[in-house]
N, C-alpha and C positions, 0 to 999 in steps of 0.2 A: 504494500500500500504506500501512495507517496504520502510525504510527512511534510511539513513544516516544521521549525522548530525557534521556540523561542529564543532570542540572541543572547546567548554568554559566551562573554570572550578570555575574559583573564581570572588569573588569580582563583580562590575557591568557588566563582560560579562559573567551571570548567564541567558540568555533569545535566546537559542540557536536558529540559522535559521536552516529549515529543508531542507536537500535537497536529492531528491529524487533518487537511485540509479537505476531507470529504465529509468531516462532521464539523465540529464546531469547539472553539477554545472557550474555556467559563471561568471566572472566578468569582466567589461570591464575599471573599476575606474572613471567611469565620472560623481559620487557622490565626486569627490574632488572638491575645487573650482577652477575656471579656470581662474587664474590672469591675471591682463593688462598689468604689468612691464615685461620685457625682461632681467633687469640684477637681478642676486639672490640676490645681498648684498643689494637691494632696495624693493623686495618685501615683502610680507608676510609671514613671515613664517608660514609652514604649523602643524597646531598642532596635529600631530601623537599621535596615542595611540594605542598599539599593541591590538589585540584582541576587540577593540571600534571602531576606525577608518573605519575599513572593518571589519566583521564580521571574525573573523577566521584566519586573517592575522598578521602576524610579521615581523617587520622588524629590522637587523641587523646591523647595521654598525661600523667601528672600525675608531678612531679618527676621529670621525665628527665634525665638528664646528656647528650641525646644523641641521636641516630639514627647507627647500627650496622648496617653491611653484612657481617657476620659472618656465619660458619656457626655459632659458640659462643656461650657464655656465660658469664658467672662471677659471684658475689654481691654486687659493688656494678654492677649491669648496667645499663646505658639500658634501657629502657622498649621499645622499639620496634626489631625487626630484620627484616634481609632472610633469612632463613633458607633453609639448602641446605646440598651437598655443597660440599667444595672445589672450585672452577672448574667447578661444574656448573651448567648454564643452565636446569635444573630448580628454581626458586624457590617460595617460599609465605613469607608477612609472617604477621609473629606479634610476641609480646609477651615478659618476664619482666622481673620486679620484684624488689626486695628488700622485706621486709616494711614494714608501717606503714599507717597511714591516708592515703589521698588520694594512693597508689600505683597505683591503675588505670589501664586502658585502654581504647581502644578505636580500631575501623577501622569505616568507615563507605562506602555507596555511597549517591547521593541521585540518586534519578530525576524528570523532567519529565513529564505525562502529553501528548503533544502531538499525540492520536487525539482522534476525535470523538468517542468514547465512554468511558464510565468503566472504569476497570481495576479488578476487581471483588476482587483479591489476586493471587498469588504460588507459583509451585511453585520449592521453594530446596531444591539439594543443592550440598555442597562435600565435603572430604575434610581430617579436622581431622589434626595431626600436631604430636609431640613433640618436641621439640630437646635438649633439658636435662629430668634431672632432680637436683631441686634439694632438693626437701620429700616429705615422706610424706602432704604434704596434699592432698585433692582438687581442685588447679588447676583453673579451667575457661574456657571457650570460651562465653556465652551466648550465641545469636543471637534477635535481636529486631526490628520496624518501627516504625513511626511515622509520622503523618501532618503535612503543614506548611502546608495551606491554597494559598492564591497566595502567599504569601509566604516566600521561601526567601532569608538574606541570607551567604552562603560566608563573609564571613568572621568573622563572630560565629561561627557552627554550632558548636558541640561536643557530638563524641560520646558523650561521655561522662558527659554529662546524665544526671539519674536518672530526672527525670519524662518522662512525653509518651509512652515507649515500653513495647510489650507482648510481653512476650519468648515465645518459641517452646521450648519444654521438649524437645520430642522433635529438635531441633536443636543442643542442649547437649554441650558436646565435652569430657569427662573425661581428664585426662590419665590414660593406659592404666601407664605406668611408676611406680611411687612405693617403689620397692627396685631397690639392685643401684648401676651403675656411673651418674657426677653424663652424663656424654658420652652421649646419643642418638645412634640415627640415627633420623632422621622419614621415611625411606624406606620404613622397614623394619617389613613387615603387626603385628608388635606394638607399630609405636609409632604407628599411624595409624589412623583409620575414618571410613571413606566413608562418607556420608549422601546416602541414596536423596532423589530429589525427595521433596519434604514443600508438602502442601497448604496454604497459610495464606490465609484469606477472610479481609478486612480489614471492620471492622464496618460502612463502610460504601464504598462505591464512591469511587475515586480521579479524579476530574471533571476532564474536559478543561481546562489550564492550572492547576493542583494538583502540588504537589510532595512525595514518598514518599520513605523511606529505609529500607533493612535494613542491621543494622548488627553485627558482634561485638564482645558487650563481655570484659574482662578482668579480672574484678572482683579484689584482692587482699586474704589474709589479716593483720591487725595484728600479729598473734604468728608467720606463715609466711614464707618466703622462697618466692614463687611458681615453677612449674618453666614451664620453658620452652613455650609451645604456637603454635601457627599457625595458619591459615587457608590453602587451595591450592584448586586447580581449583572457583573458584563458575561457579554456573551458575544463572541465573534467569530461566524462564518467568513470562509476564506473562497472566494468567485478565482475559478480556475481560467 
């Protein structure tokens, strides 16, 4: 069967998972641990490790104080959480910031194309979800790809680059809450929406030993304090 395989290139993420480009790659993050405490500056921090952590993932953030295994959040936040219920093993990674320039984010998955043939794009659904609300502002969720040639180097990459990627509009995840109580629940059908697979043909075909990323960014307001958003149950179909 041909394969794709998710991009590890150096160092201990040298033991690639395969995944299969006639089904479909899934993550739904509930290999994180799922904390008891409610405020971040009391929990555990979560110890991230790009490319370790989850198999293939990266994450980005600018002026973090941090990574945050919290369900909460509050206004001088890390950058980057494990978001969920108390001691629920039901997870989904997300972002909020405090306002200012060069407080964005982002999460990132990078794939190897390692079929004989070109992967032509991409069907992408996930299910965006709320944690906090923080502002009155339209927080969002972009998701967007990018292509990287044969050349992919893990530990340069960052996500949250402005150039190289072409975002995906009907994939943009709008925080749903922006009145009422700062405490979410992301569980809960007002503070979530699911995103039906979405078709993305990439401009040109993804060539055997060629490397691809879909990524969410997290872009922040200079005058906002960002509300809380996530990312949970992705799910990506590979178009041959």
């Amino acid at each position: 069967m041909s394969k794709a395989q998710i991009a590890v290139v150096k160092g201990d993420a040298s033991s690639a998972a395969e995944v299969s480009v006639n089904a479909a790659y899934s993550q739904n993050f509930n290999s994180l641990p799922a904390p008891a405490s409610t405020k971040p500056d009391k929990a555990e921090p979560l110890a991230w490790k790009n490319n370790v952590t989850l198999r293939g993932w990266f994450r980005d953030v600018g002026h973090s104080k941090g990574d945050c295994s919290a369900s909460g959040a509050y206004v001088d936040a890390p950058a980057f959480f494990n978001y969920g219920l108390d001691g629920n093993p039901n997870r989904s990674v997300g972002f909020r910031n405090t306002q200012g320039n060069e407080r964005d984010a982002a999460a990132a998955i990078v794939f190897l194309n390692e079929t004989g043939a070109p992967i032509k794009g991409v069907k992408i659904s996930y299910t965006g979800r709320q944690w906090r609300r923080q502002s009155e502002a339209a927080t969002t969720l972009v998701v967007g790809w990018r292509f990287f040639g044969k050349e992919f180097n893990a530990d340069t990459f960052t996500a949250r680059q402005k150039q190289w990627w072409t975002d995906v509009p009907a994939l943009t995840f709008t925080a749903p809450q922006l009145e009422g109580s700062n405490v979410v629940n992301g569980m809960a059908p007002e503070c979530m929406k699911k995103f039906p697979a979405t078709e993305v043909i990439f401009r040109r075909g993804v060539y055997p030993g060629e490397y691809f990323s879909i990524r969410w960014y997290y872009p922040t307001d200079p005058k906002s304090t960002g509300n809380g958003l996530a990312l949970d149950d992705v799910e990506i179909e590979f178009i041959k």
